[in-house]
C-alpha positions in Angstrom: -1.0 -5.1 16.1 2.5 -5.9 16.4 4.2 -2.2 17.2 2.0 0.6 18.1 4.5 2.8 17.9 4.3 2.6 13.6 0.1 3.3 14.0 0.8 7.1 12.9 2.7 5.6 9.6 0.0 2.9 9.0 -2.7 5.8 9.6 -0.9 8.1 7.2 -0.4 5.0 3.9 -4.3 3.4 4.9 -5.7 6.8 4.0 -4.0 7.5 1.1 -4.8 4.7 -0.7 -8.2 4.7 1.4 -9.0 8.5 -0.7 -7.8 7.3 -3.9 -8.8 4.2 -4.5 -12.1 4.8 -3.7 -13.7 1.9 -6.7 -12.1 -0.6 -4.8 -13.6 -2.7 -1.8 -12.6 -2.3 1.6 -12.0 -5.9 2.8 -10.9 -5.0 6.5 -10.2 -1.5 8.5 -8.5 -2.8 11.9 -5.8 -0.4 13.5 -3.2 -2.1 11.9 -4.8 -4.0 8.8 -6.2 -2.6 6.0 -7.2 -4.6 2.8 -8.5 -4.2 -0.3 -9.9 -6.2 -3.3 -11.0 -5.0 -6.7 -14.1 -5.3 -8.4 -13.6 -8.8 -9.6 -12.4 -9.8 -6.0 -8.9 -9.7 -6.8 -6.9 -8.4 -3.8 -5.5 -4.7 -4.8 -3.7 -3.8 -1.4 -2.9 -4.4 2.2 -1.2 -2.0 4.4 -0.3 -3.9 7.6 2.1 -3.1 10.8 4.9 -5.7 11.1 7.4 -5.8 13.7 9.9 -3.5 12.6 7.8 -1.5 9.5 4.6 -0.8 8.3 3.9 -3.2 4.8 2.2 -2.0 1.5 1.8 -4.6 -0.3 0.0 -3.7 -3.9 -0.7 -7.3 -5.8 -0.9 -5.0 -9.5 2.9 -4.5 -8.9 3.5 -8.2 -9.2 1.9 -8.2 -12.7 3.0 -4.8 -14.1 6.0 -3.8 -11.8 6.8 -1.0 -14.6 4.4 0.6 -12.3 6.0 1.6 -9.8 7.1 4.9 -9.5 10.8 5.5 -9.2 10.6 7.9 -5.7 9.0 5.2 -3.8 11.3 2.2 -5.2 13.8 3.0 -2.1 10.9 1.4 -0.1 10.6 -1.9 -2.2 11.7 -4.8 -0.7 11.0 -8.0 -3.0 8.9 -7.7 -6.1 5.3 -6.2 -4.4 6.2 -4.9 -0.7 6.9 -1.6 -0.2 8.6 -0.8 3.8 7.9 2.5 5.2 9.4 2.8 9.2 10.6 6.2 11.0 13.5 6.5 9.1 11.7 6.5 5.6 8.9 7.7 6.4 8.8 10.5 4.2 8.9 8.4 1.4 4.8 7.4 2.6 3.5 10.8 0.6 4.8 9.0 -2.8 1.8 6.4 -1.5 -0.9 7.9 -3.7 0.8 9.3 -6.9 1.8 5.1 -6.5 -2.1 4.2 -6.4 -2.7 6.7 -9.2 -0.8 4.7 -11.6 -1.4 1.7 -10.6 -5.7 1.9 -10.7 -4.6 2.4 -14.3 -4.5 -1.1 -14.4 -7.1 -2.1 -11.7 -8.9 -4.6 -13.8 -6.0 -6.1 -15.8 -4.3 -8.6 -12.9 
């Protein structure tokens, strides 16, 4: 784990998407690293701890970013990762309206 100090955010965006996305297979569940794949294999998401932020990285996005919900888009940084740290964090309850819409396309990536 690179900063303990962003475990409560990574706690917080892991089980959000861990309660919704409950079709989807948990890959790994590491304080600090939580993945997911769909049915077909297909990674569906990672929430990670980096350095400076906590990384949601949602591979639907890439393929439909019409997706993604216009209060979390604040957090995007590049086409799929979505940065939550302390000074954002606020923005992590959007988390899993965002998985919501996107299981609507779980099987089309």
């Amino acid at each position: 784990m690179k900063n303990e100090a962003l475990l409560p955010i990574w706690i917080e965006a892991a089980n959000a998407v861990k309660k919704i996305a409950v079709n989807a297979v948990i890959i790994r569940d590491e304080p600090g690293d939580f993945r997911m794949k769909n049915q077909r294999g297909r990674p569906f998401c990672q929430v990670r701890i980096q350095r400076s932020h906590v990384g949601v990285y949602f591979l639907p996005i890439y393929y439909h970013p019409h997706l993604l919900l216009p209060e979390i888009k604040p957090a995007l940084h590049g086409k799929t990762t979505l940065r939550f740290n302390q000074k954002n964090r606020f923005l992590v309850e959007f988390i899993a309206p965002q998985v919501n819409k996107i299981l609507t396309v779980m099987d089309l990536y």
